[in-house]
PyMOL Python script that loads the backbone (N, CA, C, O; Angstrom):
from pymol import cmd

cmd.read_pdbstr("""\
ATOM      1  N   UNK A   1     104.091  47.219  14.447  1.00  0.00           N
ATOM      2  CA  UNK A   1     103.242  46.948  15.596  1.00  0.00           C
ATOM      3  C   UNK A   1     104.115  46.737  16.830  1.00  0.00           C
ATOM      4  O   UNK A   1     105.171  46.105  16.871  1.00  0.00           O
ATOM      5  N   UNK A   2     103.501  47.371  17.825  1.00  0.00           N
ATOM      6  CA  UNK A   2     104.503  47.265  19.264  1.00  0.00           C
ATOM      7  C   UNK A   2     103.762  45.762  19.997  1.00  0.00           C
ATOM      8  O   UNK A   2     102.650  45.306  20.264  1.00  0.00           O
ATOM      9  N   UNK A   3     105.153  45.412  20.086  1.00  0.00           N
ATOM     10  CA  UNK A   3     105.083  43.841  20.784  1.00  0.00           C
ATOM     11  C   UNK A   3     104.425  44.163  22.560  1.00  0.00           C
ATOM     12  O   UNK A   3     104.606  45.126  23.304  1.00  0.00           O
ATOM     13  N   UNK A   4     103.663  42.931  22.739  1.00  0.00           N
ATOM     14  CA  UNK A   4     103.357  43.092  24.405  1.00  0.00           C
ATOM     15  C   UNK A   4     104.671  43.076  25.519  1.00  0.00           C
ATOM     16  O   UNK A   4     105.676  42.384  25.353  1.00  0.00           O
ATOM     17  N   UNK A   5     104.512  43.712  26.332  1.00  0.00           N
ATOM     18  CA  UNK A   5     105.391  44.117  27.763  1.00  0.00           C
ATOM     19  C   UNK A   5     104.499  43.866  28.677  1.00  0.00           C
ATOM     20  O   UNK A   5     103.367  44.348  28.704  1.00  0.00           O
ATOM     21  N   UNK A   6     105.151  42.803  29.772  1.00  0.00           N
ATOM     22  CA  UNK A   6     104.336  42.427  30.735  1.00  0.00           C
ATOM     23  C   UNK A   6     104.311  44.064  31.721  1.00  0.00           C
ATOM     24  O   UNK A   6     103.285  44.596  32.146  1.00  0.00           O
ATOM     25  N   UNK A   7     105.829  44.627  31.903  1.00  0.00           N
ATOM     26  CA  UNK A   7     105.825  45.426  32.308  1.00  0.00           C
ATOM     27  C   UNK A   7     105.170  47.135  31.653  1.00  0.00           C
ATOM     28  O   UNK A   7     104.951  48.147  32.319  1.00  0.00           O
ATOM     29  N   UNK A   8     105.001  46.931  30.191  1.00  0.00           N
ATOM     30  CA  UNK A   8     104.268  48.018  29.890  1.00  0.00           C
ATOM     31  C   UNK A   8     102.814  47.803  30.330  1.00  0.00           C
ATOM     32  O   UNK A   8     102.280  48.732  30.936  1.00  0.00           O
ATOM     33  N   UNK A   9     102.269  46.936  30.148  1.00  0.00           N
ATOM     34  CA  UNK A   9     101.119  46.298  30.184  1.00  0.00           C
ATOM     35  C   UNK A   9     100.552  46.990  31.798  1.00  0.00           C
ATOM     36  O   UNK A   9      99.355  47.159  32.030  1.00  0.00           O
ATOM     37  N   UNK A  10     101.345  47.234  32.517  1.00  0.00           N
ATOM     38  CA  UNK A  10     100.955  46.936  33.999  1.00  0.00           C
ATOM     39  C   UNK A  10     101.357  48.216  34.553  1.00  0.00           C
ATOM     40  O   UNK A  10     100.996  48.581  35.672  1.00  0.00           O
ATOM     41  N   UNK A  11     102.066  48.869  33.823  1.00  0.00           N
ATOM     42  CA  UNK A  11     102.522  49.956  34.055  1.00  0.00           C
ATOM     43  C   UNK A  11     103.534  50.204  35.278  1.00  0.00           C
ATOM     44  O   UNK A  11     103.796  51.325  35.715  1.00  0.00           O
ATOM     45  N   UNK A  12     104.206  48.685  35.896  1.00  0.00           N
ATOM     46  CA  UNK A  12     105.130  48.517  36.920  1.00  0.00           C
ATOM     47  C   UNK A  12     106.167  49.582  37.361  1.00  0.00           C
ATOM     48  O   UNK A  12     106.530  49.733  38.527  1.00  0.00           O
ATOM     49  N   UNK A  13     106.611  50.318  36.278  1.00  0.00           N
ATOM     50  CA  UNK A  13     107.833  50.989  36.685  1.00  0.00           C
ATOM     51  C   UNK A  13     107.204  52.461  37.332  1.00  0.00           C
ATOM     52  O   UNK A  13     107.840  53.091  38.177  1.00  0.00           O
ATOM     53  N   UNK A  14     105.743  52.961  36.767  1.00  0.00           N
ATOM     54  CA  UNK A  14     105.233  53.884  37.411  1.00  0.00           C
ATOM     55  C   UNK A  14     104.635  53.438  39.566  1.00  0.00           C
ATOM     56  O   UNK A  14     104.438  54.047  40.618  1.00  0.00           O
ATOM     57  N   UNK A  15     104.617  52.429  39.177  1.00  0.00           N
ATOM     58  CA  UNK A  15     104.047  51.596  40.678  1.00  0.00           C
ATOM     59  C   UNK A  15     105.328  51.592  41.329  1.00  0.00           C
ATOM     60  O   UNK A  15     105.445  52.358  42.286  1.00  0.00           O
ATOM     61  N   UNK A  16     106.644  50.641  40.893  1.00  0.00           N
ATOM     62  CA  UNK A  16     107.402  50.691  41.619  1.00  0.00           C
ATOM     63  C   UNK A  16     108.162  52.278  42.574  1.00  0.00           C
ATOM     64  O   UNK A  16     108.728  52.446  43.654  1.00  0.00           O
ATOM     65  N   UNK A  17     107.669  53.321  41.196  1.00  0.00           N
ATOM     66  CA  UNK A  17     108.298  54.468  42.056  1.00  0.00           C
ATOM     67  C   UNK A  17     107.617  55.068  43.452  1.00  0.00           C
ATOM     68  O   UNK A  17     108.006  55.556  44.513  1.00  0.00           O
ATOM     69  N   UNK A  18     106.154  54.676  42.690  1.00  0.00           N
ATOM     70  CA  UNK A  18     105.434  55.275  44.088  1.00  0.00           C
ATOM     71  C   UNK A  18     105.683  54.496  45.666  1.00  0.00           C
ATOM     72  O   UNK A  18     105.781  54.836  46.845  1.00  0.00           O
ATOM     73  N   UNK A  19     105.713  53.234  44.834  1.00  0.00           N
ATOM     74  CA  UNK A  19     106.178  52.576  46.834  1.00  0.00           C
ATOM     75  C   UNK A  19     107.672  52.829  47.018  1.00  0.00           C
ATOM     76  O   UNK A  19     108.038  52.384  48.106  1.00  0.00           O
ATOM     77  N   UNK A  20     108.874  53.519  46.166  1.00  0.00           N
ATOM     78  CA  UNK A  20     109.734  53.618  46.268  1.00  0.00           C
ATOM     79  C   UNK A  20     109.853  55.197  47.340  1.00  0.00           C
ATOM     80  O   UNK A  20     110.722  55.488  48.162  1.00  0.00           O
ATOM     81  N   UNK A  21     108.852  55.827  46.997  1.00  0.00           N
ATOM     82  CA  UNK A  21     109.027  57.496  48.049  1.00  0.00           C
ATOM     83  C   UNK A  21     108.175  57.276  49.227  1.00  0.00           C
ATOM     84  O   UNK A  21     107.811  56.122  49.458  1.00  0.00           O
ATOM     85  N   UNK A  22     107.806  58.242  50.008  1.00  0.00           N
ATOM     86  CA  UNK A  22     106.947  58.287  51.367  1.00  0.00           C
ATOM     87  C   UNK A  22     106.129  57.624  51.229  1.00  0.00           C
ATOM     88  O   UNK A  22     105.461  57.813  50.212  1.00  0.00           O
ATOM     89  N   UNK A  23     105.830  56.793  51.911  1.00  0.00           N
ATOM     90  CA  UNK A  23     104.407  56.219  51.982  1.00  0.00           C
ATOM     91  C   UNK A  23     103.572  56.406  52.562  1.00  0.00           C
ATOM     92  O   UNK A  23     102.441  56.024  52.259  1.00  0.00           O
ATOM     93  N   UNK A  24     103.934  57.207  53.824  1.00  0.00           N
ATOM     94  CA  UNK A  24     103.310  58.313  54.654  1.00  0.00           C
ATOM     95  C   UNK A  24     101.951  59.052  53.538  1.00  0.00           C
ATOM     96  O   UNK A  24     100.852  59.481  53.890  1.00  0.00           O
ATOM     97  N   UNK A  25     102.511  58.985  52.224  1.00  0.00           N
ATOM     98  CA  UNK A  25     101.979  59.953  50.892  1.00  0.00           C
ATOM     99  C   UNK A  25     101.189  59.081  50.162  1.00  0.00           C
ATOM    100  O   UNK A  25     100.425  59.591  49.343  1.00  0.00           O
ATOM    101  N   UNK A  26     101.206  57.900  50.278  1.00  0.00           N
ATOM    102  CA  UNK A  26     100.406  56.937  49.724  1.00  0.00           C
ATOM    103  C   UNK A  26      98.791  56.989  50.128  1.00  0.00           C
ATOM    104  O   UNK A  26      98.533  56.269  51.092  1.00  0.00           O
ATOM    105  N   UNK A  27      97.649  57.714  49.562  1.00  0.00           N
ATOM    106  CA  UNK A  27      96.541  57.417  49.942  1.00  0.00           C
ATOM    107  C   UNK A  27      95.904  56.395  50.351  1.00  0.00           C
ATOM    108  O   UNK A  27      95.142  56.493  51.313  1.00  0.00           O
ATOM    109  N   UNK A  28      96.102  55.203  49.687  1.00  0.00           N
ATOM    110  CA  UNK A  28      95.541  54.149  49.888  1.00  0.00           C
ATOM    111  C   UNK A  28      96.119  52.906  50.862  1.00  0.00           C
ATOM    112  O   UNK A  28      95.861  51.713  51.023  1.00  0.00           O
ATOM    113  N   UNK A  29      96.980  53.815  51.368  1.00  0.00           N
ATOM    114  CA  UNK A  29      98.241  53.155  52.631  1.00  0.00           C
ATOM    115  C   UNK A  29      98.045  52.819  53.629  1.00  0.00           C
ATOM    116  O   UNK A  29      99.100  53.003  54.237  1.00  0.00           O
ATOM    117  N   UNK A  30      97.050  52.244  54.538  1.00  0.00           N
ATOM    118  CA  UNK A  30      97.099  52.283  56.171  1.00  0.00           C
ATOM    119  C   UNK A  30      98.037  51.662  56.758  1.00  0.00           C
ATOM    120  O   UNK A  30      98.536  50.596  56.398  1.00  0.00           O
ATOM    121  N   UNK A  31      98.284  52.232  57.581  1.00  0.00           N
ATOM    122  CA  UNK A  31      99.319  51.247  58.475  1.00  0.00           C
ATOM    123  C   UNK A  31      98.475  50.450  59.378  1.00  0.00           C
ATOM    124  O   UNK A  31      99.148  49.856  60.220  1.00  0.00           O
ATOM    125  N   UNK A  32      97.181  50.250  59.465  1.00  0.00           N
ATOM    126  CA  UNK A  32      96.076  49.187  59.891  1.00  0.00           C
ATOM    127  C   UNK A  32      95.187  49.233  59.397  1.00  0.00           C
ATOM    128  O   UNK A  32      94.713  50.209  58.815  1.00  0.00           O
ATOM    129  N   UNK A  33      94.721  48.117  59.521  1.00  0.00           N
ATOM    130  CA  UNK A  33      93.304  48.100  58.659  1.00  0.00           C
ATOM    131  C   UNK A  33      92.209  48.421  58.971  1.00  0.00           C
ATOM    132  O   UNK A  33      91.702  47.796  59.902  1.00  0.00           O
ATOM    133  N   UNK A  34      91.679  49.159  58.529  1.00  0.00           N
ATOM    134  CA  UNK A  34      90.289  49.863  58.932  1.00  0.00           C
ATOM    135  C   UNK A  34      89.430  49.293  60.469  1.00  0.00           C
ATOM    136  O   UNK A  34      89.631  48.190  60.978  1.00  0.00           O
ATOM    137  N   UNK A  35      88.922  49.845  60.751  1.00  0.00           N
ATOM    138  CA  UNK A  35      88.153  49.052  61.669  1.00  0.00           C
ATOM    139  C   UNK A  35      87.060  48.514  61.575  1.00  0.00           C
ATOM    140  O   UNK A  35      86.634  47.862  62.529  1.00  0.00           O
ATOM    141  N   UNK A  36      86.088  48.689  60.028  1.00  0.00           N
ATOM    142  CA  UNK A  36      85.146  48.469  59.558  1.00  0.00           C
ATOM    143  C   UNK A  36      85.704  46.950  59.187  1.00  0.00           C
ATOM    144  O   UNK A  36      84.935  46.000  59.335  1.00  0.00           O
ATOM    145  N   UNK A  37      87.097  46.731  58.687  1.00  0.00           N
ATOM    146  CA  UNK A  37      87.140  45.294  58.143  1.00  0.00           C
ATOM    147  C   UNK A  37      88.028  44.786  59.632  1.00  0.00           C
ATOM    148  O   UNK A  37      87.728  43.660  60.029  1.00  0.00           O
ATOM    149  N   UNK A  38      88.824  45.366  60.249  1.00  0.00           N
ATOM    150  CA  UNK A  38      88.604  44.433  61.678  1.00  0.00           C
ATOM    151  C   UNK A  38      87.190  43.682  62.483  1.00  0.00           C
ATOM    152  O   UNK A  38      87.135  42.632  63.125  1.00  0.00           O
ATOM    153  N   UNK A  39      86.030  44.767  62.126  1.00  0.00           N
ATOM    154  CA  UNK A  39      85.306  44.106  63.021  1.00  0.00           C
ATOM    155  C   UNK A  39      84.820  43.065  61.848  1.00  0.00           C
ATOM    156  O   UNK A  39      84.074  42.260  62.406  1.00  0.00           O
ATOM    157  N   UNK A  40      84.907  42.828  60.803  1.00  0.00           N
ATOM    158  CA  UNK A  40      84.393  41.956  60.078  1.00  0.00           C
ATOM    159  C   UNK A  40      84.637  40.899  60.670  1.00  0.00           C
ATOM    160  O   UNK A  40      83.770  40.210  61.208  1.00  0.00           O
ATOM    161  N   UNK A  41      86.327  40.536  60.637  1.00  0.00           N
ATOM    162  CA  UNK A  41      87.287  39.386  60.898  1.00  0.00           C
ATOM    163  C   UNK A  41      86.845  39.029  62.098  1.00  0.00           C
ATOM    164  O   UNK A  41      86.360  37.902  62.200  1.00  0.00           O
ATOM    165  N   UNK A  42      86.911  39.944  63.338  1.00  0.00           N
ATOM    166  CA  UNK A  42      86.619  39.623  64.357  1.00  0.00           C
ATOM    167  C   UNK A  42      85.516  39.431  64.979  1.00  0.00           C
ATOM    168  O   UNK A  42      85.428  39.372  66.205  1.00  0.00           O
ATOM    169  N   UNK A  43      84.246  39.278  63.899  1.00  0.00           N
ATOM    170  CA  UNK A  43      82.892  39.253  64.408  1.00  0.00           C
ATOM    171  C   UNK A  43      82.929  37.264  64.087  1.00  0.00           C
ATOM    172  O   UNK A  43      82.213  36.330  64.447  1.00  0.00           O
ATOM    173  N   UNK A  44      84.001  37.379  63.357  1.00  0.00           N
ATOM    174  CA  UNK A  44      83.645  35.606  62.883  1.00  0.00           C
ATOM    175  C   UNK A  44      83.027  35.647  61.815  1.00  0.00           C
ATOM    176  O   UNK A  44      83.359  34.603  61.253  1.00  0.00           O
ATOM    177  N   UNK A  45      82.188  36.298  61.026  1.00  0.00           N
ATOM    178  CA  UNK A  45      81.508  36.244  60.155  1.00  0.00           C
ATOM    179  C   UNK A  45      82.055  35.609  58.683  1.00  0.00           C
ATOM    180  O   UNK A  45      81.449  34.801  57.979  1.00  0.00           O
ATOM    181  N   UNK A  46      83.459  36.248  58.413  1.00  0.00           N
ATOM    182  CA  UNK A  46      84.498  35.722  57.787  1.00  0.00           C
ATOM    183  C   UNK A  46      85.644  34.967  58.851  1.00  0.00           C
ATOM    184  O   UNK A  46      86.474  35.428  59.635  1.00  0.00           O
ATOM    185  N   UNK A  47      85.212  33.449  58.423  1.00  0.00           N
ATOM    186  CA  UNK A  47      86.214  32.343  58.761  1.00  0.00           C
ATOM    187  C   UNK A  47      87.373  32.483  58.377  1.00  0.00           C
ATOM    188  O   UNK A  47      87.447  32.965  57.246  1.00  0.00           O
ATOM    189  N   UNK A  48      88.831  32.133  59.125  1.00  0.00           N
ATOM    190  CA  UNK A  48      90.034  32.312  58.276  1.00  0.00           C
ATOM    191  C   UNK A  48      90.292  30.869  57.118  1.00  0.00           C
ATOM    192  O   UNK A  48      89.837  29.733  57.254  1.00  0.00           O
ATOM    193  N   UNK A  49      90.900  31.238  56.344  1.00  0.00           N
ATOM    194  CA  UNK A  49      91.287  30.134  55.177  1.00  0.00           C
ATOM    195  C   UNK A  49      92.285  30.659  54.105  1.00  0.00           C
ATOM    196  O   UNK A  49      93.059  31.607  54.236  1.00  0.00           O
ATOM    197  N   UNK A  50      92.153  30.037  53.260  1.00  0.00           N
ATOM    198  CA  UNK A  50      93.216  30.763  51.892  1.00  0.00           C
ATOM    199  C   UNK A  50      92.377  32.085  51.508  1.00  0.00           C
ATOM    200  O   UNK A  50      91.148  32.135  51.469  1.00  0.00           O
ATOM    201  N   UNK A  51      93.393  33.305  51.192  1.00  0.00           N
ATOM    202  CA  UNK A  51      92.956  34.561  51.080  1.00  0.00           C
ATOM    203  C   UNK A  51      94.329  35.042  49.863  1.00  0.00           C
ATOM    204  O   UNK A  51      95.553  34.983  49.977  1.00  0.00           O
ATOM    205  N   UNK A  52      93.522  35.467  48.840  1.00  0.00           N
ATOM    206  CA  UNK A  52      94.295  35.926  47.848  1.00  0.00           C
ATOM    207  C   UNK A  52      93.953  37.604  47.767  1.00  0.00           C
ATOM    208  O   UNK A  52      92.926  38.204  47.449  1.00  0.00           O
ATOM    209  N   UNK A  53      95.117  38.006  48.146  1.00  0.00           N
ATOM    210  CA  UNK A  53      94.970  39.618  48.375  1.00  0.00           C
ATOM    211  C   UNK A  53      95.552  40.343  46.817  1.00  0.00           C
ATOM    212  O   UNK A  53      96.743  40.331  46.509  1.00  0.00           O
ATOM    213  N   UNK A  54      94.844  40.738  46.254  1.00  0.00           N
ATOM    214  CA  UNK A  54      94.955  41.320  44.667  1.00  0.00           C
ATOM    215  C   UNK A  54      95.145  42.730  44.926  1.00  0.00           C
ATOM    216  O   UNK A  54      94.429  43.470  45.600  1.00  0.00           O
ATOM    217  N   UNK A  55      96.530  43.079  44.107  1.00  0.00           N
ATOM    218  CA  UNK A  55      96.684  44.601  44.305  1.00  0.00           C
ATOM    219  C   UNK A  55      97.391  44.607  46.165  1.00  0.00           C
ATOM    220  O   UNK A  55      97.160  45.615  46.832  1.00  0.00           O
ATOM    221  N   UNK A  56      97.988  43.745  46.644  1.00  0.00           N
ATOM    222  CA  UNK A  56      98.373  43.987  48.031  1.00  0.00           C
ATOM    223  C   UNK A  56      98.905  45.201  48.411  1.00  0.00           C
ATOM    224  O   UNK A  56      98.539  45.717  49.467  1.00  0.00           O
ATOM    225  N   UNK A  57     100.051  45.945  47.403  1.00  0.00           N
ATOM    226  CA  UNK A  57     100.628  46.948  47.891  1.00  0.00           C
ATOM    227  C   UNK A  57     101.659  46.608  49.108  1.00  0.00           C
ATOM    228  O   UNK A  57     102.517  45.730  49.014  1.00  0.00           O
ATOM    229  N   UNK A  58     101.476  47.363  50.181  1.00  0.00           N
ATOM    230  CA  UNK A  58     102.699  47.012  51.376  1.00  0.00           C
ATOM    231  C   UNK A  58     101.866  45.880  52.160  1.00  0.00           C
ATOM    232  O   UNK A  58     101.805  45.885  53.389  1.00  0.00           O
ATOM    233  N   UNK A  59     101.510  45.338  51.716  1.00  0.00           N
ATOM    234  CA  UNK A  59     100.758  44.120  52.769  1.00  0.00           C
ATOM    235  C   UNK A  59      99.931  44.092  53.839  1.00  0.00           C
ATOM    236  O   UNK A  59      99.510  43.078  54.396  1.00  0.00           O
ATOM    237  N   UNK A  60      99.671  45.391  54.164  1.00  0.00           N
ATOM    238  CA  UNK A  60      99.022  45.849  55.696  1.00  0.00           C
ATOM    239  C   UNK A  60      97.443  45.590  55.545  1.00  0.00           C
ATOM    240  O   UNK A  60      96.964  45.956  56.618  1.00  0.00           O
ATOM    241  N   UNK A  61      96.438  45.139  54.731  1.00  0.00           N
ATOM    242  CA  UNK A  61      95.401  44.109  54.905  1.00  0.00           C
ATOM    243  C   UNK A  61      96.526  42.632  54.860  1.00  0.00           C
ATOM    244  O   UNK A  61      97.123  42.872  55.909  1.00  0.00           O
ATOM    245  N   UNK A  62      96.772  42.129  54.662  1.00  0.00           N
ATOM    246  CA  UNK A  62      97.344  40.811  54.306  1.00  0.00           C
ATOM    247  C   UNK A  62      98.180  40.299  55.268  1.00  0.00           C
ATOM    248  O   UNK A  62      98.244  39.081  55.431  1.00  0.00           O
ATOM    249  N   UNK A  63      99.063  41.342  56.163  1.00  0.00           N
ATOM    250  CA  UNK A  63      99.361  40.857  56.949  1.00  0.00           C
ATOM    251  C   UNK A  63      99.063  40.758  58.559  1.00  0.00           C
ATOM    252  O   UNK A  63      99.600  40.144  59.481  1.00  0.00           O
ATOM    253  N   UNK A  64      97.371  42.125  58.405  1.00  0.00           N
ATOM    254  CA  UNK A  64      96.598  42.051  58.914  1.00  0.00           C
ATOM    255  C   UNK A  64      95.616  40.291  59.421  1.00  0.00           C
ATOM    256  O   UNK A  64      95.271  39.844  60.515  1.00  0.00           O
ATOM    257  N   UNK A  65      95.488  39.806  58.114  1.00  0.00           N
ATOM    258  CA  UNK A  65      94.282  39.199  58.043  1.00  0.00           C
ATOM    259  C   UNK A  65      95.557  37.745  58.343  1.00  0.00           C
ATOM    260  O   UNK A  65      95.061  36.659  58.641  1.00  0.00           O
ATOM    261  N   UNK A  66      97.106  37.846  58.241  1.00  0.00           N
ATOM    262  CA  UNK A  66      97.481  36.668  57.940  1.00  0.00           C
ATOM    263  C   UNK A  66      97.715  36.609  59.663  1.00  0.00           C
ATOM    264  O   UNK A  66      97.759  35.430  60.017  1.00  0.00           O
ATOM    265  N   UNK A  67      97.857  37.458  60.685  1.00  0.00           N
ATOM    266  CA  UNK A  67      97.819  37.456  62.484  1.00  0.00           C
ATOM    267  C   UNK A  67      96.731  37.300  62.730  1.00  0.00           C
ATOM    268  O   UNK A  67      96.235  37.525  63.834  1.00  0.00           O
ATOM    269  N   UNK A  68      95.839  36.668  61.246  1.00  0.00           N
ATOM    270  CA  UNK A  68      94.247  36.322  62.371  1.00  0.00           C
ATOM    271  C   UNK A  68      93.491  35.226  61.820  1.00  0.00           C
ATOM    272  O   UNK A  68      92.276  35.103  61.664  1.00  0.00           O
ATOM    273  N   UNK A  69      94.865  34.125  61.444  1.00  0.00           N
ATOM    274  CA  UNK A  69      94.929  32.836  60.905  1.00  0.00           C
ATOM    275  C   UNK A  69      94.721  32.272  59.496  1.00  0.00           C
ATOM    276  O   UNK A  69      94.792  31.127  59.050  1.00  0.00           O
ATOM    277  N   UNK A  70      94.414  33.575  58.891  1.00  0.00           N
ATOM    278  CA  UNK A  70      94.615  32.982  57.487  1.00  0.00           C
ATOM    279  C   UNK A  70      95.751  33.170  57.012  1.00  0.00           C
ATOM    280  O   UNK A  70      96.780  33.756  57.346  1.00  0.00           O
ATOM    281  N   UNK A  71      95.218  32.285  55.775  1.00  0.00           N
ATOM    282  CA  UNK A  71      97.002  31.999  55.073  1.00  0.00           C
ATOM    283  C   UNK A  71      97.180  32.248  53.602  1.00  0.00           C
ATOM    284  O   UNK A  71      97.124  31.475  52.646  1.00  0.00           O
ATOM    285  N   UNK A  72      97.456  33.809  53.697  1.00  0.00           N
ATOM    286  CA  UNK A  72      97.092  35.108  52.846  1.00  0.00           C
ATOM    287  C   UNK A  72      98.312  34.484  51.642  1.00  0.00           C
ATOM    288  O   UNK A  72      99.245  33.741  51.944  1.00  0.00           O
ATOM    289  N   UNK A  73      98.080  34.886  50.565  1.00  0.00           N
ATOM    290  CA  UNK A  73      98.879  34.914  49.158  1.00  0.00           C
ATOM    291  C   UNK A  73      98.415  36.944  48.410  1.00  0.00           C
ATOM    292  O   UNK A  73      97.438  37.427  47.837  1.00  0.00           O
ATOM    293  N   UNK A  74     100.055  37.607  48.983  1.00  0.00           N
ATOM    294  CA  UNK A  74      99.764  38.979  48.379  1.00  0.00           C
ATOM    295  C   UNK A  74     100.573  39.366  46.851  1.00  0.00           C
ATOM    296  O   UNK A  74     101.690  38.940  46.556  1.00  0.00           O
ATOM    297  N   UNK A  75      99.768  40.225  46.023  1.00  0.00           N
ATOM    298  CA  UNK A  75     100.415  39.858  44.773  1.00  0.00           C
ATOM    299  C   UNK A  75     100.271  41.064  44.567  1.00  0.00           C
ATOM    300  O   UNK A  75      99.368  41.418  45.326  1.00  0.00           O
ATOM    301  N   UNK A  76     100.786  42.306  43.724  1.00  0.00           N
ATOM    302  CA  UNK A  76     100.733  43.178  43.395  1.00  0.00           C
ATOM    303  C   UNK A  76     101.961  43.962  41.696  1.00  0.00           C
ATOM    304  O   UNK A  76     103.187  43.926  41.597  1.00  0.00           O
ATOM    305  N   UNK A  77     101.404  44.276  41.159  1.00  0.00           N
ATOM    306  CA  UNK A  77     102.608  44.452  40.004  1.00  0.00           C
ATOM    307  C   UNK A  77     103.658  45.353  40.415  1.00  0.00           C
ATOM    308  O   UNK A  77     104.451  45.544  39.493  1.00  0.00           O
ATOM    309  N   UNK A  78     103.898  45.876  41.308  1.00  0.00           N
ATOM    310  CA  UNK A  78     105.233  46.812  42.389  1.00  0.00           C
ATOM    311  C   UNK A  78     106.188  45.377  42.662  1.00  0.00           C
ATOM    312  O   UNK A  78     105.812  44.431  43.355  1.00  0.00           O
ATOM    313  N   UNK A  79     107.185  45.444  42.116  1.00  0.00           N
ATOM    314  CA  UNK A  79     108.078  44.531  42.755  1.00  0.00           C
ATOM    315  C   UNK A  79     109.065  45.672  44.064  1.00  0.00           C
ATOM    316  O   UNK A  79     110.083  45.565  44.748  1.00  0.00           O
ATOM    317  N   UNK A  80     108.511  46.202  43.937  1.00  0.00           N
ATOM    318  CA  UNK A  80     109.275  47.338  44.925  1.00  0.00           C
ATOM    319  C   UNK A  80     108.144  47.213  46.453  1.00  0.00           C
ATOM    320  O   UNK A  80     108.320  47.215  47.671  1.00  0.00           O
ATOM    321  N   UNK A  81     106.950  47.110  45.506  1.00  0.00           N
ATOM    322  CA  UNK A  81     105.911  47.247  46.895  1.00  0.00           C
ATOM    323  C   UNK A  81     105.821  45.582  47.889  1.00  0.00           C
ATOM    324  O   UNK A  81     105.529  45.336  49.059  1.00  0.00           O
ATOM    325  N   UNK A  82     106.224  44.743  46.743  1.00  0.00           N
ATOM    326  CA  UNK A  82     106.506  43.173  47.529  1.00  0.00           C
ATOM    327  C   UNK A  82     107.788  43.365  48.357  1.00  0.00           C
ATOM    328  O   UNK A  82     107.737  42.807  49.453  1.00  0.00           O
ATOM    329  N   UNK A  83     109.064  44.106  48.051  1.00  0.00           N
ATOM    330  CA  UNK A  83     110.071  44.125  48.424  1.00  0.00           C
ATOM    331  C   UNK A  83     109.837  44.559  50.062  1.00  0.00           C
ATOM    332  O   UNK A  83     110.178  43.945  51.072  1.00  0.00           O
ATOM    333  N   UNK A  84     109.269  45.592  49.951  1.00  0.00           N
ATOM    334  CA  UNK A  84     109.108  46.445  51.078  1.00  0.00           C
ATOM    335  C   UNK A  84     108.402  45.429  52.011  1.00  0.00           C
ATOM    336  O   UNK A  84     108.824  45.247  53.153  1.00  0.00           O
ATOM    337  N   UNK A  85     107.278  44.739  51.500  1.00  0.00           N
ATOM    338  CA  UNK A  85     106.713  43.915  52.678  1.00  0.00           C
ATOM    339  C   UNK A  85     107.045  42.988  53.302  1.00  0.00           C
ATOM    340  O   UNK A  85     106.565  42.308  54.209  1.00  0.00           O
ATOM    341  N   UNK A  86     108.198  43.016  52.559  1.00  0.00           N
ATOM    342  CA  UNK A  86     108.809  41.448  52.873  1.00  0.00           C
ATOM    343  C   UNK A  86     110.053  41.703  54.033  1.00  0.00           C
ATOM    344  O   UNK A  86     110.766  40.833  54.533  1.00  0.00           O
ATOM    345  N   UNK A  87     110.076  43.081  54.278  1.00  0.00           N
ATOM    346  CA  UNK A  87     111.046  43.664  55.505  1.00  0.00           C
ATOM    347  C   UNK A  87     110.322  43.977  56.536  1.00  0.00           C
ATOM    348  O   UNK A  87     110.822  44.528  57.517  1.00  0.00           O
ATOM    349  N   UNK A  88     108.941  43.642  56.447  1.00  0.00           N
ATOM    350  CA  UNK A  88     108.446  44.238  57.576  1.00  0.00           C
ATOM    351  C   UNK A  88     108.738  43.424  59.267  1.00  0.00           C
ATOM    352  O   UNK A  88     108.298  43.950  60.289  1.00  0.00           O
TER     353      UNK A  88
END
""", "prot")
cmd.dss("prot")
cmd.show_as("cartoon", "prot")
cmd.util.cbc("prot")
cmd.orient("prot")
């Protein structure tokens, strides 16, 4: 019987490669956040507070939402894709 891998489990090393090439190529990539969830934030409707961003990727909701007073926690199984955000 094959023992558990946090990293098989999650399939990390396939994630880390993808934030490792263009991201330009990344579908699910904006370099801003939609404007459908800007006007959310900025209608007030959503108050800022603790915000746990699941699946963050390069941080661009998270560090969106964290310049508009919340105080975002981003987590994603890419230790490559945390790396990257953390240079921004």
């Amino acid at each position: 019987m094959e023992q558990y891998s946090p990293e098989r489990a999650s399939n990390a090393p396939k994630w880390d490669k993808v934030y490792a090439g263009n991201h330009n190529e990344i579908p699910w990539n904006f370099e801003e956040a939609p404007v459908w969830f800007q006007e959310i934030i900025q209608s007030g409707w959503v108050k800022p507070g603790k915000t746990l961003d699941v699946g963050c990727g390069l941080g661009n909701y998270a560090n969106y939402l964290s310049s508009n007073g919340f105080d975002v926690l981003g987590v994603d199984f890419s230790q490559k894709a945390i790396e990257t955000n953390q240079h921004k």
